[in-house]
C-alpha positions in Angstrom: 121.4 121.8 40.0 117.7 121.6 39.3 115.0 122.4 41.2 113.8 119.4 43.0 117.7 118.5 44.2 117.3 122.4 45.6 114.3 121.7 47.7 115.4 118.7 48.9 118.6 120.0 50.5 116.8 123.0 51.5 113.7 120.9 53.6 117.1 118.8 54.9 118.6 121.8 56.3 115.1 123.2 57.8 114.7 120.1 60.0 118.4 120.3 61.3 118.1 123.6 62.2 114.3 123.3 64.0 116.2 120.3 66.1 119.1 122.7 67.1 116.4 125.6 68.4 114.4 122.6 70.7 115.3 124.4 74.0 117.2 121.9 76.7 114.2 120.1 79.2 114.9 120.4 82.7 114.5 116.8 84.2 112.7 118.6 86.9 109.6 119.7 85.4 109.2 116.1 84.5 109.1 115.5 88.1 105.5 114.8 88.8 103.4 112.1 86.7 100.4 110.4 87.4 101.0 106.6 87.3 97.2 105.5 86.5 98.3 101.4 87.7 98.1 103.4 91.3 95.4 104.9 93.4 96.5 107.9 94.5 99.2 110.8 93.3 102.9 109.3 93.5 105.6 111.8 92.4 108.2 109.9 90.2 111.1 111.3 88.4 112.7 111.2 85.5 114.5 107.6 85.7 111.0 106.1 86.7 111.7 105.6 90.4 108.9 106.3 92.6 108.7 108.5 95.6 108.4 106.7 99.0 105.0 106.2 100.0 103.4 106.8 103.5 102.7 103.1 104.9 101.8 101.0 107.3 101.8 97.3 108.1 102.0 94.9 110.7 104.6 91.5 111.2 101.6 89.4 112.7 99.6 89.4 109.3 99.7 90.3 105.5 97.6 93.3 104.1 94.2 91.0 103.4 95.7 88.4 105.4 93.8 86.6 108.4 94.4 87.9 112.0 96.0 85.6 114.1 93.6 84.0 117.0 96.3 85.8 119.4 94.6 88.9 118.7 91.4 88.0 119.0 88.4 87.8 121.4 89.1 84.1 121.0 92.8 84.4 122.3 94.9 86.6 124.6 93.4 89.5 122.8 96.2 91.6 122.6 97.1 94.1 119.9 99.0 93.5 117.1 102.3 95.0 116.2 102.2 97.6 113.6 104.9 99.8 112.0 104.9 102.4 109.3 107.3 104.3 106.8 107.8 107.4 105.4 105.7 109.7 107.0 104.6 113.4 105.4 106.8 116.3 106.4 105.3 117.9 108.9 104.1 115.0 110.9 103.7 116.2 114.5 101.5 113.5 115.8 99.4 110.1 114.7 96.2 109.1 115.3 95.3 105.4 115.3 91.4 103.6 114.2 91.0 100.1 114.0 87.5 98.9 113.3 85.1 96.5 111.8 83.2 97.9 108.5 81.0 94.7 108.5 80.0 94.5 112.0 76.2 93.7 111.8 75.1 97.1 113.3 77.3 99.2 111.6 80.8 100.0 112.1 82.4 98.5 115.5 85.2 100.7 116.7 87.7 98.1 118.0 90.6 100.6 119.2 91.1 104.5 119.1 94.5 105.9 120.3 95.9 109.8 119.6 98.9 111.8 120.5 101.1 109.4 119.4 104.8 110.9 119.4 105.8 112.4 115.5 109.3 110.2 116.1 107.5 106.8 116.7 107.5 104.6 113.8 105.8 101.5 115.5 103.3 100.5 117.8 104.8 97.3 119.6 102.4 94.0 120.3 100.4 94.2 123.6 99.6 97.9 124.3 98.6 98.0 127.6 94.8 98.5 128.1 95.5 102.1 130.2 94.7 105.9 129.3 97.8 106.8 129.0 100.9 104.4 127.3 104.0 105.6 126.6 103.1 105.9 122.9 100.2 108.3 123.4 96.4 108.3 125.1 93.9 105.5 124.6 90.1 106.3 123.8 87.0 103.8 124.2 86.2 101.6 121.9 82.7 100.4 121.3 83.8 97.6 124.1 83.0 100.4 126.4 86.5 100.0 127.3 89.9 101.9 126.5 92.5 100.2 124.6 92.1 97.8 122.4 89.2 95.0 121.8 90.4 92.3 119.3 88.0 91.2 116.8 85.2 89.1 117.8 82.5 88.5 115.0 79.4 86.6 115.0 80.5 82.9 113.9 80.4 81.9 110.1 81.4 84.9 108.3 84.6 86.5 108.0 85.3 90.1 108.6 87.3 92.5 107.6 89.4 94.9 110.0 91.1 98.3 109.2 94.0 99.8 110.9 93.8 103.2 109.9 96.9 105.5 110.6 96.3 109.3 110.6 99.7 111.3 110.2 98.8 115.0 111.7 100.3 118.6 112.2 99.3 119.1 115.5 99.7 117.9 118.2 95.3 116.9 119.3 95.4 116.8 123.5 92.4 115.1 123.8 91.7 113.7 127.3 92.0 109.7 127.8 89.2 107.9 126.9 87.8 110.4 124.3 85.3 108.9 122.0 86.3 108.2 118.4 83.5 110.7 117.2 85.5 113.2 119.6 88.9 111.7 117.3 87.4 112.1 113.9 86.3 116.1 114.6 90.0 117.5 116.4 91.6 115.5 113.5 89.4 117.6 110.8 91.5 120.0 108.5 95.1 118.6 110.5 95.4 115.5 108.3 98.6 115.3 106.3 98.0 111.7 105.3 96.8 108.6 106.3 97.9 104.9 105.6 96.0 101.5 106.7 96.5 97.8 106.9 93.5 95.1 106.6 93.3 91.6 108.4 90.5 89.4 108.5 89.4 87.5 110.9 86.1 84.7 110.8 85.3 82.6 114.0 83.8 78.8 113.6 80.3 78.0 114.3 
């Protein structure tokens, strides 16, 4: 046998055995990827599956959608049913802001409401406009009011609204009719995660 048929088997038998000594990969330490199509961190595992996310949305109107007049300053002004999924473990309260980022003065705080109960996974149309409902306690708004004030934009321009759920691991006890400033520092370094939905909503000239 000459020399080149000798090196050739010999190289043949080196990648054999370097395949053999690849240790086994646990599936598990494949666990956590970063899928860049996505905004945040999703854990997916090895089959591609995603974990489940922490949600929320409502039945009234699609994510970008337009709010129905019902909700509105221009209807009965009631709130809009909202629901949400898969909560972070932990969870031992919500925390609820809807406002309007493109009020013309700044940010209009169109509902604040805290203490909601860890096992409630919806807020039902129509909250009653009271301090205390039976999913939680109701701060003021910038209505001067507690509960919720629908949307109710100057005419011609649309704008957008953002229900903002807070999933927390405490429980905050703030009194009825707190303001959302008071909301925003007890929730500080007891957020777990948050979710939100966006309607918009223009009135007619």
């Amino acid at each position: 046998m000459d020399a080149d048929r000798i090196s050739a088997r010999l190289s043949a038998c080196s990648v054999v055995i370097a395949v053999l000594l690849i240790p086994a990969v646990d599936p598990s330490a494949l666990a956590n990827t970063y899928d860049p199509g996505l905004a945040s961190l999703q854990l997916t595992n090895v089959q591609g599956t995603r974990a489940m996310v922490f949600t929320i949305s409502s039945s009234a109107f699609e994510s970008g959608g337009n709010i129905p007049r019902k909700f509105t300053c221009d209807g009965a002004d009631v709130s809009p049913p909202l629901a949400w999924t898969n909560p972070p473990a932990g969870t031992r309260s919500y925390a609820l802001i809807a406002d309007d980022p493109d009020a013309p003065a700044g940010t209009w705080t169109h509902w604040v409401i805290f203490d909601i109960p860890p096992q409630t996974t919806s807020l039902a149309e129509a909250i009653p406009k009271t301090d205390q409902v039976p999913n939680g306690r109701q701060g003021k708004n910038d209505f001067r009011k507690n509960g919720y004030g629908g949307p109710c934009p100057p005419p011609g321009k649309a704008h957008r609204y953002v229900f903002k759920l807070y999933a927390l691991d405490r429980v905050l006890n703030l009194e009825a009719g707190s303001s959302r400033q008071a909301l925003e520092q007890a929730v500080q370094g007891h957020i777990l995660g948050s979710a939100e939905v966006v309607g918009k909503y223009q009135r007619q000239g």
